[in-house]
mmCIF file of the C-alpha atoms, coordinates in Angstrom:
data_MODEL
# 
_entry.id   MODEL 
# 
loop_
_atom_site.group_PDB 
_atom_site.id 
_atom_site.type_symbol 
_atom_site.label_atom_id 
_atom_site.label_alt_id 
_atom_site.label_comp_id 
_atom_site.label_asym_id 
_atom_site.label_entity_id 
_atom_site.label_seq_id 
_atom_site.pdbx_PDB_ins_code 
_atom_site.Cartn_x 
_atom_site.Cartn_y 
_atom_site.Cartn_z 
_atom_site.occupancy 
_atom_site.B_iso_or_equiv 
_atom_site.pdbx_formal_charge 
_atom_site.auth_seq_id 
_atom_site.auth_comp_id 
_atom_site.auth_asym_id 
_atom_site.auth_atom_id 
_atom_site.pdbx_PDB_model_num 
ATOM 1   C CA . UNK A 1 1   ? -19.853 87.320 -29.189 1.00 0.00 ? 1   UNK A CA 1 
ATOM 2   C CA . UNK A 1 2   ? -20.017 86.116 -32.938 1.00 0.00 ? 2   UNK A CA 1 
ATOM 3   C CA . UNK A 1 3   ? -23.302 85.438 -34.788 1.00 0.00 ? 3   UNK A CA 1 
ATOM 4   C CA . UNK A 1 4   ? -22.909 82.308 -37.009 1.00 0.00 ? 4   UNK A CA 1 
ATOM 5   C CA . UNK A 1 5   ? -26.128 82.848 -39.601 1.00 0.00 ? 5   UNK A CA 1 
ATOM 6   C CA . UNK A 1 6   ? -25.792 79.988 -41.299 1.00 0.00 ? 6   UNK A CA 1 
ATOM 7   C CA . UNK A 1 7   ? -25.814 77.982 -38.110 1.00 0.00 ? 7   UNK A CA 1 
ATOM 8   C CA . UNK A 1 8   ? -28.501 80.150 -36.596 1.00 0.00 ? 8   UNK A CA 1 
ATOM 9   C CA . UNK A 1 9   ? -30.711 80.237 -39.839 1.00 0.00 ? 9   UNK A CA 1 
ATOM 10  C CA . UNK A 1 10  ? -30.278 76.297 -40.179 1.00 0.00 ? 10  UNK A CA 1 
ATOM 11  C CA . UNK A 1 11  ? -31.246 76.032 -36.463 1.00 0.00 ? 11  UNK A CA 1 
ATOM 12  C CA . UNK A 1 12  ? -34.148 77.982 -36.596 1.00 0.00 ? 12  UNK A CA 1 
ATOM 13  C CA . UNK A 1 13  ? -35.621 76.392 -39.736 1.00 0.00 ? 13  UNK A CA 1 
ATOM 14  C CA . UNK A 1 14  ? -35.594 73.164 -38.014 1.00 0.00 ? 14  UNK A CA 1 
ATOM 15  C CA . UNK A 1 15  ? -32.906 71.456 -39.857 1.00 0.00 ? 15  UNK A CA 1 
ATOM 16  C CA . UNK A 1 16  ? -32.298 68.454 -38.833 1.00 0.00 ? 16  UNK A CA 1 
ATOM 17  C CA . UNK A 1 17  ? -28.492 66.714 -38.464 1.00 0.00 ? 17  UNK A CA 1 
ATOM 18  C CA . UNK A 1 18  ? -27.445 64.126 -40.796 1.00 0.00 ? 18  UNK A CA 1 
ATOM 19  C CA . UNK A 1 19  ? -27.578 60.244 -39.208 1.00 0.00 ? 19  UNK A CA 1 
ATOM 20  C CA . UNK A 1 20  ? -24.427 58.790 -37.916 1.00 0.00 ? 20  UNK A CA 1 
ATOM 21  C CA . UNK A 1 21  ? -22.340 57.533 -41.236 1.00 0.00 ? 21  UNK A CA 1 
ATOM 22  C CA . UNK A 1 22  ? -21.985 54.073 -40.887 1.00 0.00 ? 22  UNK A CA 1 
ATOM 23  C CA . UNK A 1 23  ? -20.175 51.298 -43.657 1.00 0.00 ? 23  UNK A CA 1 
ATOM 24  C CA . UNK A 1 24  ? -21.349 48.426 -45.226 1.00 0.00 ? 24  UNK A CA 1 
ATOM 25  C CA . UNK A 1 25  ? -18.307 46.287 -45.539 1.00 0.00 ? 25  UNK A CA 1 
ATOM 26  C CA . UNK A 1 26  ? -14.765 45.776 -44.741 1.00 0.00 ? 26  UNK A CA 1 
ATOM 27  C CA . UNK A 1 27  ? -12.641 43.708 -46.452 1.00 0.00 ? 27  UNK A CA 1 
ATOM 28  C CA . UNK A 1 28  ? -9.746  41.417 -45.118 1.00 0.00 ? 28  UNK A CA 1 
ATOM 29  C CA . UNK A 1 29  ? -6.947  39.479 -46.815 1.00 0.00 ? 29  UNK A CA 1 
ATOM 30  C CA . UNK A 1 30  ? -6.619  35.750 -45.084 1.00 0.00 ? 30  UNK A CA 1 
ATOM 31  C CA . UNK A 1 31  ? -4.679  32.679 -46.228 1.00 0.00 ? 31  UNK A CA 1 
ATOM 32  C CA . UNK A 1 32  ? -7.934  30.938 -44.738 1.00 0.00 ? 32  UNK A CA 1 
ATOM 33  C CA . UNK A 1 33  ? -11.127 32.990 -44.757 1.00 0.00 ? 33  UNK A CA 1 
ATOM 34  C CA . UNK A 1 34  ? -13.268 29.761 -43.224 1.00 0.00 ? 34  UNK A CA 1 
ATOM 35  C CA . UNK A 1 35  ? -10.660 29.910 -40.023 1.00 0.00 ? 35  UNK A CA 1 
ATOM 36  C CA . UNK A 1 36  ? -10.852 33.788 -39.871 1.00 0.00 ? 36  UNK A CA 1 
ATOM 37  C CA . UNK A 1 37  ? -14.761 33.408 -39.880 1.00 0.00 ? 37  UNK A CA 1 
ATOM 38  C CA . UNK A 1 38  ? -15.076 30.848 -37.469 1.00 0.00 ? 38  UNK A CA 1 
ATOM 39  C CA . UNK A 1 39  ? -12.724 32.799 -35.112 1.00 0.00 ? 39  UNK A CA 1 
ATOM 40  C CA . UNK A 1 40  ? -14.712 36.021 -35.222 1.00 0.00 ? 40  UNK A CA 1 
ATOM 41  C CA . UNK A 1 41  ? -17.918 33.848 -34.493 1.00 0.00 ? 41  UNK A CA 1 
ATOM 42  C CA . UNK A 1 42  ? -16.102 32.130 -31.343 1.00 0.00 ? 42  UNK A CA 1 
ATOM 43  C CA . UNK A 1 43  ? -14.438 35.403 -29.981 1.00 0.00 ? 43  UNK A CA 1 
ATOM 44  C CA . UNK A 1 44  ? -17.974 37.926 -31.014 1.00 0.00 ? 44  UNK A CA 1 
ATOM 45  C CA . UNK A 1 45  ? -21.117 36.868 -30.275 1.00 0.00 ? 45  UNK A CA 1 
ATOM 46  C CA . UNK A 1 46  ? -22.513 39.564 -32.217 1.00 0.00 ? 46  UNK A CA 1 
ATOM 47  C CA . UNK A 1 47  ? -21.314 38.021 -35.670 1.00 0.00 ? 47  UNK A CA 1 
ATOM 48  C CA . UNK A 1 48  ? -22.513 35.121 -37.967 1.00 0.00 ? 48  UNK A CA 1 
ATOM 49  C CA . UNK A 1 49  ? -21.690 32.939 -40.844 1.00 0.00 ? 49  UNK A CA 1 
ATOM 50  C CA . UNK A 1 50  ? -22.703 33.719 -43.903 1.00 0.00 ? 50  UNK A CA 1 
ATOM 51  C CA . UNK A 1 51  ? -22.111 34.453 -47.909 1.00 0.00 ? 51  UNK A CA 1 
ATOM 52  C CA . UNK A 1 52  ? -22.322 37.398 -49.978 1.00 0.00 ? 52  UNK A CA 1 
ATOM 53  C CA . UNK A 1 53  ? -21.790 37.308 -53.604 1.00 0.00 ? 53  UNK A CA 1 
ATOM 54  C CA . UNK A 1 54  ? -21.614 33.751 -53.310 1.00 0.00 ? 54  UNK A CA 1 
ATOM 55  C CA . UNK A 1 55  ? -18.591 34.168 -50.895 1.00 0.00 ? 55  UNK A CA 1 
ATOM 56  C CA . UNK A 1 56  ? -17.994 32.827 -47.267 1.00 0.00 ? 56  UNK A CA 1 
ATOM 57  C CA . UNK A 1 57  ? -18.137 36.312 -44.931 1.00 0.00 ? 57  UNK A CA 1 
ATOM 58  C CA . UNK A 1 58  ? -18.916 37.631 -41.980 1.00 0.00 ? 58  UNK A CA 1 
ATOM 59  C CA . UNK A 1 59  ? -21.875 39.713 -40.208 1.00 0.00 ? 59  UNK A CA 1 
ATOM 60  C CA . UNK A 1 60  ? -22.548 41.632 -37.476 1.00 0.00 ? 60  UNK A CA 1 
ATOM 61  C CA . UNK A 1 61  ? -25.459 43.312 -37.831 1.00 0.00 ? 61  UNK A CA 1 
ATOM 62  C CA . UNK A 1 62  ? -25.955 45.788 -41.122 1.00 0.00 ? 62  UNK A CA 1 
ATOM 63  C CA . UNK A 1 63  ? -22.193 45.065 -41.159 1.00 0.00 ? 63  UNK A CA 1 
ATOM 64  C CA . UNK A 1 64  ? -20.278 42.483 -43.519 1.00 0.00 ? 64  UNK A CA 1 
ATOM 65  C CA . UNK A 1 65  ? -16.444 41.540 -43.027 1.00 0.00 ? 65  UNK A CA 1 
ATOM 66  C CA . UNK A 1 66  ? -15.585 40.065 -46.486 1.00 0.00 ? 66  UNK A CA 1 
ATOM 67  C CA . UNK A 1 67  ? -12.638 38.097 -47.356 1.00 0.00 ? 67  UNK A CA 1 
ATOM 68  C CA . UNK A 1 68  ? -9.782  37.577 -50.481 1.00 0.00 ? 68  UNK A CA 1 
ATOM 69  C CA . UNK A 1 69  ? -8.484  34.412 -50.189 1.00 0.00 ? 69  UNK A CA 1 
ATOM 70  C CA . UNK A 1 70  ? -4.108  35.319 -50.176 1.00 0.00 ? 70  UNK A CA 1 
ATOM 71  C CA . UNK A 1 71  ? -1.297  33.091 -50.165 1.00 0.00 ? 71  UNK A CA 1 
ATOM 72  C CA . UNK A 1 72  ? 0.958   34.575 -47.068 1.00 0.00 ? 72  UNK A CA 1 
ATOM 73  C CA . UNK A 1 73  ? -0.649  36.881 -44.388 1.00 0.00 ? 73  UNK A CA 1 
ATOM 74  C CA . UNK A 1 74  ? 0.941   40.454 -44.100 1.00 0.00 ? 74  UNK A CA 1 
ATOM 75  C CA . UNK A 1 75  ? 3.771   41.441 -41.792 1.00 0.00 ? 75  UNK A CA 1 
ATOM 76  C CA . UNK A 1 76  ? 3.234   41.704 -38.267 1.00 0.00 ? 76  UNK A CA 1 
ATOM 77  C CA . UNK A 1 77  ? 6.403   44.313 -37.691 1.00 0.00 ? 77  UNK A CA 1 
ATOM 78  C CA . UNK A 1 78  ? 6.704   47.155 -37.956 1.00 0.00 ? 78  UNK A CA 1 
ATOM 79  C CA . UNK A 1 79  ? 3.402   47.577 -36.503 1.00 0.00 ? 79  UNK A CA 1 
ATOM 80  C CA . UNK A 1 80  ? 1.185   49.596 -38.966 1.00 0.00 ? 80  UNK A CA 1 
ATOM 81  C CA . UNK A 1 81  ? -2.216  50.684 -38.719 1.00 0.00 ? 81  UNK A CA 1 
ATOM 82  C CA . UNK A 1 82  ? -3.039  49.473 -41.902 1.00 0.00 ? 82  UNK A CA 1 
ATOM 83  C CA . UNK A 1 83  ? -3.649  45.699 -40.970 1.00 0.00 ? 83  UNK A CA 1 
ATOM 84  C CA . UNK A 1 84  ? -5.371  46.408 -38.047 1.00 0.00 ? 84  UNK A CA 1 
ATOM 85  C CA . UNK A 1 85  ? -9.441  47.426 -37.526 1.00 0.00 ? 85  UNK A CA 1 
ATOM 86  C CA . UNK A 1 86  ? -10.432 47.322 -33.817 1.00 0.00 ? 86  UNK A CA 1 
ATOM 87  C CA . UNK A 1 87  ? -13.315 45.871 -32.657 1.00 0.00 ? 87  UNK A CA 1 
ATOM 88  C CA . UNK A 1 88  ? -16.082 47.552 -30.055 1.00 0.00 ? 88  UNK A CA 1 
ATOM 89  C CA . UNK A 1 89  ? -16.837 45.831 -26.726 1.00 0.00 ? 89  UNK A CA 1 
ATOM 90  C CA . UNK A 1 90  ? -18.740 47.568 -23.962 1.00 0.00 ? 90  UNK A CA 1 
ATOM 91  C CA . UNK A 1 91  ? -15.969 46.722 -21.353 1.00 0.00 ? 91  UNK A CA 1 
ATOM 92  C CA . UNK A 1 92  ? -12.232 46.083 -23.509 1.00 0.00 ? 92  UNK A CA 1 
ATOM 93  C CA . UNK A 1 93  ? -10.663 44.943 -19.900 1.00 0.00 ? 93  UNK A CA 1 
ATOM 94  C CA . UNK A 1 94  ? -13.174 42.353 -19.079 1.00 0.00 ? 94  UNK A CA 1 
ATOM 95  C CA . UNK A 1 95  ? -12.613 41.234 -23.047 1.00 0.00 ? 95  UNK A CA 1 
ATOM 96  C CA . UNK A 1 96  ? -9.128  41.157 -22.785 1.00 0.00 ? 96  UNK A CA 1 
ATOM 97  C CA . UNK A 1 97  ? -9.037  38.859 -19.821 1.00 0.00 ? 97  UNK A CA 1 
ATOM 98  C CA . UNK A 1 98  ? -11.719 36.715 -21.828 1.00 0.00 ? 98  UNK A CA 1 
ATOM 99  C CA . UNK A 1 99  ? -9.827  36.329 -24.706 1.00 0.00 ? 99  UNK A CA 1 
ATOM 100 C CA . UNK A 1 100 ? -6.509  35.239 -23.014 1.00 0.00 ? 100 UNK A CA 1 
ATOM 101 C CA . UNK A 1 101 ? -8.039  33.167 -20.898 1.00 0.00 ? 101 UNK A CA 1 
ATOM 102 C CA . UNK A 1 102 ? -8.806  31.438 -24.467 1.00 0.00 ? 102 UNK A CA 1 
ATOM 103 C CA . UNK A 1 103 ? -5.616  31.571 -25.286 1.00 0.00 ? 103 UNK A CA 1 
ATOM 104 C CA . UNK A 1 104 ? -6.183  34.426 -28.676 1.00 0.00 ? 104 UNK A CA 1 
ATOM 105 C CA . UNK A 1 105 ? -2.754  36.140 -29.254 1.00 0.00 ? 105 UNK A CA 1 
ATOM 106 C CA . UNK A 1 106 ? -3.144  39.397 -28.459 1.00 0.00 ? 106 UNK A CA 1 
ATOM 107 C CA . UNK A 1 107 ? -0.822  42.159 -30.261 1.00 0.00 ? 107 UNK A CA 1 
ATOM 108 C CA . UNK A 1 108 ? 0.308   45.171 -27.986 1.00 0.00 ? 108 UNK A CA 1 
ATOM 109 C CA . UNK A 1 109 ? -0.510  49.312 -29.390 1.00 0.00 ? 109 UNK A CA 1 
ATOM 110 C CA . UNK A 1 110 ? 3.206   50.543 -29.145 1.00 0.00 ? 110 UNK A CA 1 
ATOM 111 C CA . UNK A 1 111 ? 3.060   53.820 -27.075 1.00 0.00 ? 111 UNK A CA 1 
ATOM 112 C CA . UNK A 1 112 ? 6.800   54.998 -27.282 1.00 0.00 ? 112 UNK A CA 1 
ATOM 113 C CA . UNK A 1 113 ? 10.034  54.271 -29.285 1.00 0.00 ? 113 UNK A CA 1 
ATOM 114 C CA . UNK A 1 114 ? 11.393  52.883 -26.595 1.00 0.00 ? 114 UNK A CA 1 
ATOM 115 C CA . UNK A 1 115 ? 9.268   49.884 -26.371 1.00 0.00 ? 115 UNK A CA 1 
ATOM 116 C CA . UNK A 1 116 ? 6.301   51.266 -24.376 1.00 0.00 ? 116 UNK A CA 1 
ATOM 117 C CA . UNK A 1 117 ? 2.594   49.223 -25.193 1.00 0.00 ? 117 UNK A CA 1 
ATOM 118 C CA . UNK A 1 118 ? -0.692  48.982 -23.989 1.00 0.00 ? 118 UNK A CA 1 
ATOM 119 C CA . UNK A 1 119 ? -3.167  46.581 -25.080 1.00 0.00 ? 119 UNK A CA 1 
ATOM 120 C CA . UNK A 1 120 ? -6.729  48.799 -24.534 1.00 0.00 ? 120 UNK A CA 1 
ATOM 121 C CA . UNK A 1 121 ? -5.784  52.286 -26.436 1.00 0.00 ? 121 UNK A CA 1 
ATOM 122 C CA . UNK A 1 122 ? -7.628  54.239 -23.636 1.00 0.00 ? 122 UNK A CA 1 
ATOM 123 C CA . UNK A 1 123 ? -4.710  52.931 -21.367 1.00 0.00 ? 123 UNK A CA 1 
ATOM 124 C CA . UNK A 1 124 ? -2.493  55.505 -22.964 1.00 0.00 ? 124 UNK A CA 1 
ATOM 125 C CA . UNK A 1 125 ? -5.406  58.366 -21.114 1.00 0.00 ? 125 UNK A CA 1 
ATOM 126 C CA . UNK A 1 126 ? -4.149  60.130 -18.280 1.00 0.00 ? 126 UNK A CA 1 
ATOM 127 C CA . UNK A 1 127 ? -4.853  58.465 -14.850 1.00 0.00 ? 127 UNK A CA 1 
ATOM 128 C CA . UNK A 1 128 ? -4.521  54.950 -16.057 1.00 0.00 ? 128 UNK A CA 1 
ATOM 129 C CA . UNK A 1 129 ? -1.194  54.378 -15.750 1.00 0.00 ? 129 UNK A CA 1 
ATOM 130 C CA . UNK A 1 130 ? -1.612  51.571 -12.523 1.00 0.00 ? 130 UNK A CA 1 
ATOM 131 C CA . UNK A 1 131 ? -3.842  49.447 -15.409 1.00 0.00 ? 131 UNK A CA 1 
# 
């Protein structure tokens, strides 16, 4: 069995762990940042109007979602990670069928090259292939 000292020592003086890192902001392109707020507000309970910097954004919480006003959104293929931030619900299923039955467009997680998707990441977990 190895001895980590600096673990043990740490542990024994009653270190404490650092709090859960968190971020203040995120910031999204949209060719209409008043739309993009009042959809997060209709689809997330959890979020409000509001301005910072003198700016229409977003809130949830300690969190801001700040927009650029751009001329064209970005590309929706090939599917990147880059223009995509998910969002946490307690239940994504129950979500899902929320948000189609208010008709959002919903954009698939491709799985495979050949095609294969899932729209709720943890889909891709073993035993959940009859989702």
């Amino acid at each position: 069995m190895r001895f980590y000292f600096p673990l043990a020592l740490a542990a024994l003086c009653g270190a404490q762990t650092l709090p859960v890192p968190v971020f203040h902001h995120l910031h999204l392109n949209s060719v209409d940042p008043n739309a993009a707020i009042e959809f997060y507000t209709r689809q997330f309970p959890s979020t409000e109007r509001a301005t910072y910097a003198g700016e229409p954004a977003l809130r949830s919480g300690p969190v801001w979602v700040l927009f650029t006003k751009v001329k064209a959104a970005p590309p929706t293929q090939p599917q990147t990670a880059i223009w995509h931030f998910g969002w946490h619900v307690v239940d994504a299923h129950k979500n899902m069928a929320v948000y189609q039955q208010r008709g959002v467009k919903l954009l698939p997680l491709y799985t495979t090259g050949e095609g294969g998707s899932v729209f709720v990441s943890s889909d891709t977990w073993p035993g959940t292939e009859d989702r």
